[in-house]
C-alpha positions, 0 to 999 in steps of 0.5 A: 477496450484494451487496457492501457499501459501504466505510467512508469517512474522516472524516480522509482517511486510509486503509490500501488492499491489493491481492493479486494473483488467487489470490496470484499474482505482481504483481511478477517484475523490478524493472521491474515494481516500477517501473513500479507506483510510477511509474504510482502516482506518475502516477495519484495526482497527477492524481486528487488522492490524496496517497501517505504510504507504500507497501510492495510486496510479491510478491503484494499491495501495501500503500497509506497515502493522505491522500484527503479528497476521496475519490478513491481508488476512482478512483485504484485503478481507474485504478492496476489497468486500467494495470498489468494491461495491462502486465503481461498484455501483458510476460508474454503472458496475459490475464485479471485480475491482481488478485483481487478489489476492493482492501480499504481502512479508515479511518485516524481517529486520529493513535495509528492512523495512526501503527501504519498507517505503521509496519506497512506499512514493517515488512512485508518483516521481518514476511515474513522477507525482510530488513530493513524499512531495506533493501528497496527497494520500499517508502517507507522511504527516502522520510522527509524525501526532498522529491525523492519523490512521497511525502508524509511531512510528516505523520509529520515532525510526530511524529517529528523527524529520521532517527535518531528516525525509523529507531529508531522503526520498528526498534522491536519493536511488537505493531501489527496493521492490516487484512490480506488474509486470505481467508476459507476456504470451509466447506460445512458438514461 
């Protein structure tokens, strides 16, 4: 069956996932972690993809990108061939880090984009690993920060300073967004 095309933005904005080859390990060290944002950091300025949140998880890794010139498959790709060398060769194996090709949707509306942003910085809590202001893998931190390669601007225009910013993403909220859900294989009995 032929894959199907991906749906394109018509605001520039996207959620990416990418899961690691049988929901193994992307990230063992914090060198790991590092090395993933600093190749992101990299990749994402030379091919024109602005970076407005990240969270890395375990297995998977959640992306919100601004890309109206659509250049993410590039980024991705260039993003995925560097970090499976690396990692192959720091933890002696060969093979596909990555499972699959990343899932991506289309962010069209600012009520969206908003659930998008928060979802992704909530997911350490939504895991049970800590506090979503606490875990040092994703772009938490970044609001309002101008030393990091993320780009926030956006949501400084809807929410105003630091403290209106940490109580908007503490806030309980039912914001469901695109997942890595694999489907279960059924042979029909």
């Amino acid at each position: 069956m032929a894959r199907q095309a991906r749906k394109l933005s018509d605001s520039g904005y996207m959620h990416v996932i990418v899961r690691g080859i049988g929901r193994q390990l992307l990230f063992e060290t914090a060198e790991d972690h590092t090395f993933y944002l600093e190749t992101l950091k990299q990749y994402s300025q030379a091919v024109g993809v602005t970076v407005c949140a990240y969270c890395l998880m375990e297995d998977h890794v959640h992306l919100l990108m601004y890309d109206p010139e659509q250049r993410i498959p590039t980024l991705m790709k260039k993003l995925g061939i560097r970090y499976s060398y690396y990692f192959n060769r720091k933890y002696d194996r060969s093979g596909p880090v990555f499972g699959d090709r990343y899932r991506s949707e289309a962010v069209e509306d600012d009520s969206y984009l908003l659930t998008v942003y928060r979802y992704i910085l909530r997911e350490p809590e939504k895991a049970g690993i800590g506090k979503a202001s606490e875990y040092p893998w994703s772009s938490y931190s970044a609001y309002g920060d101008e030393k990091t390669f993320v780009d926030t601007g956006v949501l400084e225009g809807y929410v105003r300073d630091r403290e209106a910013y940490e109580t908007w993403i503490a806030e309980e909220n039912d914001d469901e967004c695109l997942e890595y859900i694999t489907p279960t294989h059924d042979d029909g009995w």
